[in-house]
C-alpha positions as CSV (number, residue, x, y, z in Angstrom):
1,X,125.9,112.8,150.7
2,X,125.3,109.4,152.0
3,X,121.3,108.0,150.4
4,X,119.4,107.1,152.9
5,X,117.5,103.1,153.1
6,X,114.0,104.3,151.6
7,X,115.0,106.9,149.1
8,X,115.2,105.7,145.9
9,X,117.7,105.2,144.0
10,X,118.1,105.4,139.7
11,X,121.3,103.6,137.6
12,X,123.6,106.1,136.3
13,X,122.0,107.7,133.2
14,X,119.5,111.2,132.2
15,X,117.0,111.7,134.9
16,X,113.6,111.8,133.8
17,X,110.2,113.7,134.9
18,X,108.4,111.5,136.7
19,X,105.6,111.0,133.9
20,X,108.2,110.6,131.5
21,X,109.8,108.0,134.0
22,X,106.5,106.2,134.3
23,X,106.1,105.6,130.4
24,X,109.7,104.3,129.9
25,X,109.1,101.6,132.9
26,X,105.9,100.4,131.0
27,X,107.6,100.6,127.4
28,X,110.3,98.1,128.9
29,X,107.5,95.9,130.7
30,X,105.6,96.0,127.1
31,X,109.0,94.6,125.9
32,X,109.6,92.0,128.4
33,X,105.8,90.5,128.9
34,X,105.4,90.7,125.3
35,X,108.2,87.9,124.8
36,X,107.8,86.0,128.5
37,X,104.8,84.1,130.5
38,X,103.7,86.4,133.2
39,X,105.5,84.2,136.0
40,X,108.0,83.9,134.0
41,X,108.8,87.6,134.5
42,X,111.0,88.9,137.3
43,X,110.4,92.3,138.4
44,X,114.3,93.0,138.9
45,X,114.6,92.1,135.2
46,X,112.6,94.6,134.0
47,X,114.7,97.2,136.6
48,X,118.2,96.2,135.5
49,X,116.8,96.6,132.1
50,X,114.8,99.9,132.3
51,X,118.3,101.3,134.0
52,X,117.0,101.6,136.9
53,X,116.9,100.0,140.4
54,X,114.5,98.0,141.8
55,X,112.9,100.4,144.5
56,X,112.2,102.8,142.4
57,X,110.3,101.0,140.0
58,X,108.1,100.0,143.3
59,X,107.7,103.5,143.6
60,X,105.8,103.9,141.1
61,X,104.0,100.6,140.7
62,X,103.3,99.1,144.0
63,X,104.0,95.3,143.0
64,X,104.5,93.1,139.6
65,X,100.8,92.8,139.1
66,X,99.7,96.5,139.4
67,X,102.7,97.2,136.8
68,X,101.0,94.5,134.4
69,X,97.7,95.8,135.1
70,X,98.8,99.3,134.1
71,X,100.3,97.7,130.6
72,X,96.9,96.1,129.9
73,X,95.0,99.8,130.5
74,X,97.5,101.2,128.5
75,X,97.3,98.6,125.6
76,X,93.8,99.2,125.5
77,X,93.6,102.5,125.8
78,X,95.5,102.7,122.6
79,X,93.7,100.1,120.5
80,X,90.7,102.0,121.9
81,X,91.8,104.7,120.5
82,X,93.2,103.9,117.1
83,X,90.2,101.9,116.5
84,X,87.4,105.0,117.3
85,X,84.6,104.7,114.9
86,X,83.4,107.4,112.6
87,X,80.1,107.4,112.9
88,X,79.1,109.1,109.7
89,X,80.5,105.8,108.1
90,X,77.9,103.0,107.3
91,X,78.1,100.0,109.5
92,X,80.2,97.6,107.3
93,X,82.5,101.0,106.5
94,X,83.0,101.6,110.7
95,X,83.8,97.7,110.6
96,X,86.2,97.7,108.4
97,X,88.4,100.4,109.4
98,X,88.0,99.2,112.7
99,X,89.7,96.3,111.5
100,X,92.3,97.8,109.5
101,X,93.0,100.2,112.0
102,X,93.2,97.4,114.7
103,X,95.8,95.3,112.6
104,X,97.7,98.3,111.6
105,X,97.9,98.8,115.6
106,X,98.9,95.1,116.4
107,X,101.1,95.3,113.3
108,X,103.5,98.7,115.0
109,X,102.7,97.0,118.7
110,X,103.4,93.5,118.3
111,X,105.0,93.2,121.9
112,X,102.0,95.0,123.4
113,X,99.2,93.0,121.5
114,X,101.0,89.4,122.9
115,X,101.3,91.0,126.7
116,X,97.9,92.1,126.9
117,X,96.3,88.7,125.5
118,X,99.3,85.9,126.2
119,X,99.8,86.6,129.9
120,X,96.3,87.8,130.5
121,X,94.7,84.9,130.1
122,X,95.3,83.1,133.3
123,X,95.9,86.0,135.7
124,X,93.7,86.9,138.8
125,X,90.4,88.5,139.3
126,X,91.6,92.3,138.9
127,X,93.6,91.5,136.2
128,X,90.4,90.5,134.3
129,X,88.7,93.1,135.5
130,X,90.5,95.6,133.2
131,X,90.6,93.0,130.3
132,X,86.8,92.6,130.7
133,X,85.7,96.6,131.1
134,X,87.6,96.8,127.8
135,X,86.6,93.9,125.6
136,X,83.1,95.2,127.1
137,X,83.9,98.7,125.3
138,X,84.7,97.1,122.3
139,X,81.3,95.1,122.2
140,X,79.4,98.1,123.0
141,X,81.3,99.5,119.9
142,X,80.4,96.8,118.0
143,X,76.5,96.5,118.5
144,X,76.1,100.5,118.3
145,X,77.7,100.2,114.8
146,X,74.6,97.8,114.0
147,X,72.0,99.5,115.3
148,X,71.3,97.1,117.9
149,X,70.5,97.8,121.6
150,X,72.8,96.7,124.7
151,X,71.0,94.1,126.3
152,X,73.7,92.2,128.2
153,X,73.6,88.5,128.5
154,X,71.6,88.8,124.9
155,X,71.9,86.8,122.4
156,X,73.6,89.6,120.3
157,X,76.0,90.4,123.6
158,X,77.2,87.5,123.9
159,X,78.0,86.9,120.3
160,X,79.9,90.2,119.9
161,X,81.7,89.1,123.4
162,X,82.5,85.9,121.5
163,X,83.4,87.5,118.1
164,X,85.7,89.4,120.4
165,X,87.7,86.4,121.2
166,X,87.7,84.7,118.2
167,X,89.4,88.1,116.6
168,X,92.0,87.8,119.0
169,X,93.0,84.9,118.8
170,X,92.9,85.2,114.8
171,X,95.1,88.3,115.1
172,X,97.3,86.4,117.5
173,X,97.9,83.2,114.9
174,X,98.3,85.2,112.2
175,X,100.9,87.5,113.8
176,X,102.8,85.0,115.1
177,X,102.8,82.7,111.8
178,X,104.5,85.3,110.4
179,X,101.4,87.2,108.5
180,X,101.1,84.6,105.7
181,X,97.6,84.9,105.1
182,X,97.0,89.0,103.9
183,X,95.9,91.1,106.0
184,X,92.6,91.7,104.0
185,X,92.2,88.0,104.1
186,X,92.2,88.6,107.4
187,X,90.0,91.2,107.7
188,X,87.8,89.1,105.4
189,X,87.8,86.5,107.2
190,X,86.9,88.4,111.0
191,X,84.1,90.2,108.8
192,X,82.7,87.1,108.0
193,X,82.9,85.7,111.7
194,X,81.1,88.7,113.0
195,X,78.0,88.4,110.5
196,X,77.3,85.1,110.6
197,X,77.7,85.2,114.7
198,X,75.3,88.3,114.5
199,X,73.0,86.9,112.2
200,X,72.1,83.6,113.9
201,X,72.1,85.7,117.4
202,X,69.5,87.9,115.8
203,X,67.2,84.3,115.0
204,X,67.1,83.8,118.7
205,X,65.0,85.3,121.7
206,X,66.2,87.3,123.8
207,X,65.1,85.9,127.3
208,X,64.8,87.8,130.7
């Protein structure tokens, strides 16, 4: 039977259910993102490699930046998850198995920690959106831990924002200098960020 123009069409290999489908396109874009600058990436690359053809990737992400977009949710839905405090732990406790928890993740996900945070970086407004509705998450996480109200644009909001970034990027050097440093002296070092960015935040007013 001859396929018609607008009906997809998959590379020889096991047919999938389409959920199934969807999380085998993403684990490929992981792959591909996590090693490539985001214009660097070609959305027939990641077809030809995922075994499939280009339509019907486009059927189920619209264009190359929706399919990144979905990556990012999915990146942070997992570190969201692997990192969920306990809240019967004291503050410092919940910190550090946050930690630990969030550079055992980066540690198994190394391709999905560099997509999200290398090619994010520079990317459009609704790109960012998603980054920023997560890294705001995470600050949330961080002051409730403490004890400390949400006031955003505070002092103590913009310093976990902040803290945010600087863990990032310290997760980011030290995974890609080959882990050198331990990873409790990594931990160590984050821990120690976070107080003394908290502590001077907590010296200042908080202004309307």
């Amino acid at each position: 039977m001859k396929r018609t123009p607008h009906e997809p069409h998959e590379a020889p290999g096991p047919r999938l259910e389409p959920d199934a489908r969807r999380a085998h396109l993403l684990a490929v874009g992981v792959s591909v993102f996590g090693t490539k600058a985001y214009d660097d990436v070609q959305i027939d690359q990641i077809a030809q490699q995922a075994g499939v053809s280009r339509g019907l990737l486009y059927h189920y992400f619209p264009n190359k930046r929706a399919f990144f977009a979905a990556i990012v949710q999915l990146g942070y839905d997992e570190i969201l998850a692997a990192t969920q405090p306990d809240p019967a732990l004291p503050p410092e406790a919940q910190l550090h198995a946050g930690l630990q928890a969030y550079v055992g993740y980066v540690v198994g996900h190394p391709h999905m920690y560099r997509a999200i945070f290398r090619s994010a970086a520079s990317l459009e407004p609704s790109i960012q959106a998603v980054v920023n509705r997560n890294l705001e998450l995470q600050a949330q996480r961080i002051l409730s831990a403490q004890g400390i109200p949400l006031v955003p644009h505070s002092p103590t909001h913009v310093a976990a924002r902040s803290w945010l970034a600087f863990l990032i990027q310290a997760v980011l050097d030290w995974l890609d200098q080959g882990a050198t440093a331990s990873r409790d002296d990594l931990i160590k070092v984050c821990v120690g960020a976070l107080d003394g960015a908290m502590r001077a935040a907590q010296t200042l007013p908080c202004r309307a």
